[in-house]
Chimera marker file (.cmm) of the C-alpha trace (Angstrom):
<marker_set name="trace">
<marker id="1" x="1.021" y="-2.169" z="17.985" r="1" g="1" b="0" radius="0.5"/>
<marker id="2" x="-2.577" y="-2.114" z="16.513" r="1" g="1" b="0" radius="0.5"/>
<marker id="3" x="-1.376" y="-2.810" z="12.947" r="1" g="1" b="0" radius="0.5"/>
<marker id="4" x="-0.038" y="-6.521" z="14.804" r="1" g="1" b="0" radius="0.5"/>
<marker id="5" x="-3.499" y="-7.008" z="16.067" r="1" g="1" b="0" radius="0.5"/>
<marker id="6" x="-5.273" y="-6.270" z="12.821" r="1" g="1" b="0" radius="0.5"/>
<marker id="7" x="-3.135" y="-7.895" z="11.219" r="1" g="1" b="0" radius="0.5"/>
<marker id="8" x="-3.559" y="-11.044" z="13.160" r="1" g="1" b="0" radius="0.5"/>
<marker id="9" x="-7.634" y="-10.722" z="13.136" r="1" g="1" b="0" radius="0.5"/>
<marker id="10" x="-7.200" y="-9.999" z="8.935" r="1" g="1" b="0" radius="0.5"/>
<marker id="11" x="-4.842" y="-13.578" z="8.859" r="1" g="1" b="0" radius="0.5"/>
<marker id="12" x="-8.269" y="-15.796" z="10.011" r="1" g="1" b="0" radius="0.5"/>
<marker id="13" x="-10.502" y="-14.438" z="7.930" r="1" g="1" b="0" radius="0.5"/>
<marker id="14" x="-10.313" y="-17.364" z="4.786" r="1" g="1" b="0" radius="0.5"/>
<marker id="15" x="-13.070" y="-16.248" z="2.831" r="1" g="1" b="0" radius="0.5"/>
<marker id="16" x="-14.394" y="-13.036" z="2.694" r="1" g="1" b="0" radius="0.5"/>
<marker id="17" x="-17.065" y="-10.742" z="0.094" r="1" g="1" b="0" radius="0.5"/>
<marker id="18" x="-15.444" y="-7.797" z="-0.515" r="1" g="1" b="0" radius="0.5"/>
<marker id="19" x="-11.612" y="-5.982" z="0.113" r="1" g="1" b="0" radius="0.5"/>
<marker id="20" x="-13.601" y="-3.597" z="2.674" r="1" g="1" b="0" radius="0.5"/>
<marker id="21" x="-13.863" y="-6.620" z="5.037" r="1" g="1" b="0" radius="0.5"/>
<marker id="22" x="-10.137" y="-6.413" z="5.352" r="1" g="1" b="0" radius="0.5"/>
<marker id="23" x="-9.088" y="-2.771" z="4.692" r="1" g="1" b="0" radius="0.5"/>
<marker id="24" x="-6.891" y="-0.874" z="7.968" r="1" g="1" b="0" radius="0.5"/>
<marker id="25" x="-4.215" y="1.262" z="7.154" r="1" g="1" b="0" radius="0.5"/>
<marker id="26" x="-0.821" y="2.088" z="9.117" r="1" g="1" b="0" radius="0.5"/>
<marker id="27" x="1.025" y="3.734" z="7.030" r="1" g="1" b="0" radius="0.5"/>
<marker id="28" x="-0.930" y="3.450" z="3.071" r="1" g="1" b="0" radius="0.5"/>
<marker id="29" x="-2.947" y="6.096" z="2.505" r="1" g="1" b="0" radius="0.5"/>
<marker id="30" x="-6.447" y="4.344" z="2.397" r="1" g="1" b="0" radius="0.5"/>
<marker id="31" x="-6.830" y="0.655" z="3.338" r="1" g="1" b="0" radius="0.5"/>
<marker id="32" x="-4.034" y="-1.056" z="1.726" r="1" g="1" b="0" radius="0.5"/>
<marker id="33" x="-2.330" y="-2.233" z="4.528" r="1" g="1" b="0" radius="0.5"/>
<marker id="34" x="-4.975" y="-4.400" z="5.173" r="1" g="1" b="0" radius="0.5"/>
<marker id="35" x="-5.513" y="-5.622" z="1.889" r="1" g="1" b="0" radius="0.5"/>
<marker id="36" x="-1.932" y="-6.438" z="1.019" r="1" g="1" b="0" radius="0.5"/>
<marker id="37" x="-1.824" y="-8.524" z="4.487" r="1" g="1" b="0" radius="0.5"/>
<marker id="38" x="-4.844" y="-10.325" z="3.534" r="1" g="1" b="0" radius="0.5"/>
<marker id="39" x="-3.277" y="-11.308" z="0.108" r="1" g="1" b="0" radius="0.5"/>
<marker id="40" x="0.115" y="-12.269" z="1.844" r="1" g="1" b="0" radius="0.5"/>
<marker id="41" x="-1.656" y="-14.567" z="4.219" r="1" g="1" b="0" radius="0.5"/>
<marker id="42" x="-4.162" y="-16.240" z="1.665" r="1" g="1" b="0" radius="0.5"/>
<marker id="43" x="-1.423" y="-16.968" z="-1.193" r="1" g="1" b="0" radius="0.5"/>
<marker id="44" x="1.947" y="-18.364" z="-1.100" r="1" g="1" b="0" radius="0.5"/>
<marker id="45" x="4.896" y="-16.341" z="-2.310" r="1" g="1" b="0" radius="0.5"/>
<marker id="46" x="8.400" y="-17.787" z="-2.399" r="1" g="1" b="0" radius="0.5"/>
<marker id="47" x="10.372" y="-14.900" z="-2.104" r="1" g="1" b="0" radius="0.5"/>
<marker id="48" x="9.683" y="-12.192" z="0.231" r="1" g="1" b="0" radius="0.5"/>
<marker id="49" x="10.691" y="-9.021" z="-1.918" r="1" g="1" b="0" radius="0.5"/>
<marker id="50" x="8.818" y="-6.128" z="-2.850" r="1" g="1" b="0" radius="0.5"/>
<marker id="51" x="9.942" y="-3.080" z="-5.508" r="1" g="1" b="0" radius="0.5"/>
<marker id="52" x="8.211" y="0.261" z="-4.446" r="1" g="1" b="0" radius="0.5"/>
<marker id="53" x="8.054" y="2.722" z="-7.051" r="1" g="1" b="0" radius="0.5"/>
<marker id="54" x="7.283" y="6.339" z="-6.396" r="1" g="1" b="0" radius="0.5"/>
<marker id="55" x="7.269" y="6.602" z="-2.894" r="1" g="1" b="0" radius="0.5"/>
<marker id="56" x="8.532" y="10.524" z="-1.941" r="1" g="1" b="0" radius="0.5"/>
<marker id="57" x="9.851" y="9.474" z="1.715" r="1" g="1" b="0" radius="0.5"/>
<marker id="58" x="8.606" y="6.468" z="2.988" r="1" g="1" b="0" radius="0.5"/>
<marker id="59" x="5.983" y="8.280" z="5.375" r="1" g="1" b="0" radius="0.5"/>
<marker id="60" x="3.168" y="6.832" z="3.348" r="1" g="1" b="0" radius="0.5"/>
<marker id="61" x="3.563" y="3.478" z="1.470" r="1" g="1" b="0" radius="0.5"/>
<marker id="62" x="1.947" y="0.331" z="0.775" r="1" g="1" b="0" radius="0.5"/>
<marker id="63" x="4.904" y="-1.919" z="1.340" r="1" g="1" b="0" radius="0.5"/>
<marker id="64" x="6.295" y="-0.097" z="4.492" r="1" g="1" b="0" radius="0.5"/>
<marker id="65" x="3.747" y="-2.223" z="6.928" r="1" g="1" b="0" radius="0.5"/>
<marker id="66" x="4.490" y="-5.334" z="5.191" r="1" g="1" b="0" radius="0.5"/>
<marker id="67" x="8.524" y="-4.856" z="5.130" r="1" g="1" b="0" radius="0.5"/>
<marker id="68" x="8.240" y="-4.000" z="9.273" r="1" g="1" b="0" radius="0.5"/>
<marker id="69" x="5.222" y="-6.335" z="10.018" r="1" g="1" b="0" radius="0.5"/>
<marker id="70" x="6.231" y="-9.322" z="8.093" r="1" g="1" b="0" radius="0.5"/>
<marker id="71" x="9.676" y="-8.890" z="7.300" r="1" g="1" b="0" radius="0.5"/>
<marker id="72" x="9.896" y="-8.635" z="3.619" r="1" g="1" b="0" radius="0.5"/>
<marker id="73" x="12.411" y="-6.825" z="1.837" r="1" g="1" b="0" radius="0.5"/>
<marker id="74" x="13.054" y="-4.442" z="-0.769" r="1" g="1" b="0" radius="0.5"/>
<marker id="75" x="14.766" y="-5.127" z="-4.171" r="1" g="1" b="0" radius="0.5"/>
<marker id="76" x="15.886" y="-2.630" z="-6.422" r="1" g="1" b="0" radius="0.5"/>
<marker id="77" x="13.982" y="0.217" z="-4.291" r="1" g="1" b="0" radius="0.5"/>
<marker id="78" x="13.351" y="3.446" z="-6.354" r="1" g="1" b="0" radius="0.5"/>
<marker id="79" x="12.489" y="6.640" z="-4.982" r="1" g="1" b="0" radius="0.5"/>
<marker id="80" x="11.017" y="8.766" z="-7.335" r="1" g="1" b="0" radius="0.5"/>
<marker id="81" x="10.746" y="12.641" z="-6.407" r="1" g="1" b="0" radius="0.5"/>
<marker id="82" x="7.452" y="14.097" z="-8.737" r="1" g="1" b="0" radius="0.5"/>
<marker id="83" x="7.156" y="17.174" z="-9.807" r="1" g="1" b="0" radius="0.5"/>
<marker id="84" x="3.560" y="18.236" z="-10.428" r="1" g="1" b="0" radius="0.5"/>
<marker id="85" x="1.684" y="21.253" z="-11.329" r="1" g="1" b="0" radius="0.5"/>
<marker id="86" x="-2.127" y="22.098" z="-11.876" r="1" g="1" b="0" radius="0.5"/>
<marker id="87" x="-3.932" y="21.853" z="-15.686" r="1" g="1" b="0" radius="0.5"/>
<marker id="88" x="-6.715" y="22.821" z="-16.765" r="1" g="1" b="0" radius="0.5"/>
<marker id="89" x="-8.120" y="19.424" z="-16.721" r="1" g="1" b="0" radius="0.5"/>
<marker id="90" x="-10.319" y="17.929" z="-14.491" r="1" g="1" b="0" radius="0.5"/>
<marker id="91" x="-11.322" y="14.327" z="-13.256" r="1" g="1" b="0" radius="0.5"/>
<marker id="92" x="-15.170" y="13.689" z="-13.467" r="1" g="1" b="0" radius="0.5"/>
<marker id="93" x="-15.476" y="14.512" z="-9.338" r="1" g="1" b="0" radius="0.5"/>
<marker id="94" x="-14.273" y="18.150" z="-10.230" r="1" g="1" b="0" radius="0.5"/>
<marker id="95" x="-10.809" y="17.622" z="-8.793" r="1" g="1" b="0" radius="0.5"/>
<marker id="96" x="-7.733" y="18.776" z="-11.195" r="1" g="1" b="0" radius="0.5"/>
<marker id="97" x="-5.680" y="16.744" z="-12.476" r="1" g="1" b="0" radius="0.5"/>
<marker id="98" x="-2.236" y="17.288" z="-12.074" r="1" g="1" b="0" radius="0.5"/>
<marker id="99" x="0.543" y="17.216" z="-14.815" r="1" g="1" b="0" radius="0.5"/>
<marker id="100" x="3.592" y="15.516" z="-13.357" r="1" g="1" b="0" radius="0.5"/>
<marker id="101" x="6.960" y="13.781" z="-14.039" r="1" g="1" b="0" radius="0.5"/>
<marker id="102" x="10.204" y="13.051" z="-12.323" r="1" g="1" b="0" radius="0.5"/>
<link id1="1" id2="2" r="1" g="1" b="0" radius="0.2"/>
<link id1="2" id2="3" r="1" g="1" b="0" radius="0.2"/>
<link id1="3" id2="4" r="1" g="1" b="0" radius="0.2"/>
<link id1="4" id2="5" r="1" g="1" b="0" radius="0.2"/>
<link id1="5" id2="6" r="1" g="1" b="0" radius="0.2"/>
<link id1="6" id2="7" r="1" g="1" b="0" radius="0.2"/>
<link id1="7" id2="8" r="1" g="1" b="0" radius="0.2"/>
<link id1="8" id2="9" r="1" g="1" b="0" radius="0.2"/>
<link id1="9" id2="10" r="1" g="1" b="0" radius="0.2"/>
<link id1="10" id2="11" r="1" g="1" b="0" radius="0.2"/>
<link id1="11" id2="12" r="1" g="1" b="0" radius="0.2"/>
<link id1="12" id2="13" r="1" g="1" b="0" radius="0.2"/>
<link id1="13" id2="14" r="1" g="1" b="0" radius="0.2"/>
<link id1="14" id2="15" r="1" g="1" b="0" radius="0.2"/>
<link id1="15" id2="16" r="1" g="1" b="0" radius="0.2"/>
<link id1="16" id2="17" r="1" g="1" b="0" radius="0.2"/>
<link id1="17" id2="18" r="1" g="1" b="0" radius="0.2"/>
<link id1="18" id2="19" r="1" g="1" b="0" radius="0.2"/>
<link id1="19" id2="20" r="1" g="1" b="0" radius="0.2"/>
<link id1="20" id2="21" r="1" g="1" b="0" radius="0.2"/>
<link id1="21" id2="22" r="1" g="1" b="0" radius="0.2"/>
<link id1="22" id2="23" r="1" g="1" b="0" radius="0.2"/>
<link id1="23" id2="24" r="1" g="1" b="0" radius="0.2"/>
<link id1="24" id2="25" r="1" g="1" b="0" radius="0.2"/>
<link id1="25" id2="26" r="1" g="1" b="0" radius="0.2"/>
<link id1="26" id2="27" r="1" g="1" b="0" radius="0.2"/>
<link id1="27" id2="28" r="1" g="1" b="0" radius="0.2"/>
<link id1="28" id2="29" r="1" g="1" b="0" radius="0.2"/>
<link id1="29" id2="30" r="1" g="1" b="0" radius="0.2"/>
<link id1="30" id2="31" r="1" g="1" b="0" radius="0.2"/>
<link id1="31" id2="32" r="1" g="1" b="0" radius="0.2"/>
<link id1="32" id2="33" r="1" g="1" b="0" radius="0.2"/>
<link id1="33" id2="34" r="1" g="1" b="0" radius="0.2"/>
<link id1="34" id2="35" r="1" g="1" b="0" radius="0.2"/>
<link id1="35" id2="36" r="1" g="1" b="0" radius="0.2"/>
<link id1="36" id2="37" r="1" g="1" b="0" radius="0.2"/>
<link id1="37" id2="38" r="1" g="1" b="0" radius="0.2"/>
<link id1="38" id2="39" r="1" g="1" b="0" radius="0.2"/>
<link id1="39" id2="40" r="1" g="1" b="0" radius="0.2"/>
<link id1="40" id2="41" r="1" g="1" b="0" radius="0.2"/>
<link id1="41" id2="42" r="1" g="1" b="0" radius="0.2"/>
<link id1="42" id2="43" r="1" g="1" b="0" radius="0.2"/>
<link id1="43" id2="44" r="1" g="1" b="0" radius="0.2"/>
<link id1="44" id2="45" r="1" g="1" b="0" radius="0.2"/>
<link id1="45" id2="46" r="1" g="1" b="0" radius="0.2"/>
<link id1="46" id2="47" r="1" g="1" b="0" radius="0.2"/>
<link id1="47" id2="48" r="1" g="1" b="0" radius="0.2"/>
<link id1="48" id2="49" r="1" g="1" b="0" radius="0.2"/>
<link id1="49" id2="50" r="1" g="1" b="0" radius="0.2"/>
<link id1="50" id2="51" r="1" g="1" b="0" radius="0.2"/>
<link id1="51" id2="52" r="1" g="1" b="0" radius="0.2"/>
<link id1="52" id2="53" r="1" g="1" b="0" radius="0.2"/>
<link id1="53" id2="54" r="1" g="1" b="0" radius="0.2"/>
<link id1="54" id2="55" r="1" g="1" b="0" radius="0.2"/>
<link id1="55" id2="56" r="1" g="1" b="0" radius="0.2"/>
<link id1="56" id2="57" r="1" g="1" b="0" radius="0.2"/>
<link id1="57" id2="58" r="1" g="1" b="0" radius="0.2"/>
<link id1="58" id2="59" r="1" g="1" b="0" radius="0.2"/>
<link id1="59" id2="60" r="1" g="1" b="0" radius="0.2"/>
<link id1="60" id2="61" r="1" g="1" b="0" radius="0.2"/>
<link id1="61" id2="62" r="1" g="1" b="0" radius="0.2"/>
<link id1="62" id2="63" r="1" g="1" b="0" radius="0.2"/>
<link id1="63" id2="64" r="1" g="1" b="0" radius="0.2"/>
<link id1="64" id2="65" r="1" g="1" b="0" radius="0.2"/>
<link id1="65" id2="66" r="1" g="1" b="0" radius="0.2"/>
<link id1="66" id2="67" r="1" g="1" b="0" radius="0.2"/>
<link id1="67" id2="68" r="1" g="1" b="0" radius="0.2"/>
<link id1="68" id2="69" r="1" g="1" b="0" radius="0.2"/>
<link id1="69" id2="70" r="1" g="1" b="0" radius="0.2"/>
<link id1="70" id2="71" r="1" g="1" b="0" radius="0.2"/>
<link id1="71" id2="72" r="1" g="1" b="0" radius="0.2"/>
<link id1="72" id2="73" r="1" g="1" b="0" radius="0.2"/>
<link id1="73" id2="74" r="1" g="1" b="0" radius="0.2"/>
<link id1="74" id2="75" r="1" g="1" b="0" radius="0.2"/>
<link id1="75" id2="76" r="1" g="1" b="0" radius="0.2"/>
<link id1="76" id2="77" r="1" g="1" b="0" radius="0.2"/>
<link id1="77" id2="78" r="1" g="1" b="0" radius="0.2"/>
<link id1="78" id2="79" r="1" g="1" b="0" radius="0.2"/>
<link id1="79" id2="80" r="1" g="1" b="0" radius="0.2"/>
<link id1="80" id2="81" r="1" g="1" b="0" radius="0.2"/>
<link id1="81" id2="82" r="1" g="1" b="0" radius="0.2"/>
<link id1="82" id2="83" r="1" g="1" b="0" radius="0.2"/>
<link id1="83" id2="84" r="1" g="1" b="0" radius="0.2"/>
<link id1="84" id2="85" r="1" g="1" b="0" radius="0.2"/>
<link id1="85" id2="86" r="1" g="1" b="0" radius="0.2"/>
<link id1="86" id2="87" r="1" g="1" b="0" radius="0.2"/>
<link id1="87" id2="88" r="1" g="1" b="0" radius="0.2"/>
<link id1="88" id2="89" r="1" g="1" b="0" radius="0.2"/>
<link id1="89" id2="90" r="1" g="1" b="0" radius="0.2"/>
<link id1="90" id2="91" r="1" g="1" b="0" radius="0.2"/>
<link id1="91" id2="92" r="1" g="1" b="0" radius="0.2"/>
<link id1="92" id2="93" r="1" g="1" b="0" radius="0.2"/>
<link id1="93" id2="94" r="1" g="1" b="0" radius="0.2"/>
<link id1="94" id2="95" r="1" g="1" b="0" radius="0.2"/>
<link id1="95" id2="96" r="1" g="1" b="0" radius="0.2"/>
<link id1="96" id2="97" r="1" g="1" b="0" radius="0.2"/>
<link id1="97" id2="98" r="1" g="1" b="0" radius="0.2"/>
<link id1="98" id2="99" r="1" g="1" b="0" radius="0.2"/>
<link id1="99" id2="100" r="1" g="1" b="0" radius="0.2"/>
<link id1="100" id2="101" r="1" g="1" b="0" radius="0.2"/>
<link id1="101" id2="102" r="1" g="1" b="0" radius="0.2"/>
</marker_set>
């Protein structure tokens, strides 16, 4: 798997300048995977638990890589369906906001 392999070339990297260095994704939607394996290799934790919160179906999310790849696990996993809908707002790179809740 080439999320193993990044993930292995991410784990020697000790020092770097910027996130970018260590971004890949597998199955976040930018570079997060990366990132979070980074952190996990650089900083102790003593449990290995995670809470996900808003994830629709587990296709895309940034703890799915590190729950297969490093064998964490979920606590108290929520799964939030949102419902959204256009407003008349817009974000300053002319992209509308949506309104949502669940």
């Amino acid at each position: 798997m080439l999320g193993r392999l990044l993930s292995e070339m991410i784990k020697a990297k000790k020092h770097i300048a910027s996130l970018n260095e260590v971004e890949f994704k597998v199955f976040s939607q930018f570079g997060d995977d990366g990132i979070i394996q980074w952190i996990v290799s650089n900083l102790e934790f003593p449990n290995k638990t995670f809470v996900e919160f808003g994830v629709e179906n587990y296709q895309k999310s940034n703890t799915r890589f590190l729950m297969m790849n490093n064998n964490w696990s979920e606590k108290n996993f929520i799964k939030a369906t949102w419902i959204c809908r256009p407003t008349a707002l817009a974000n300053f790179s002319g992209v509308g906001i949506r309104e949502c809740w669940f």
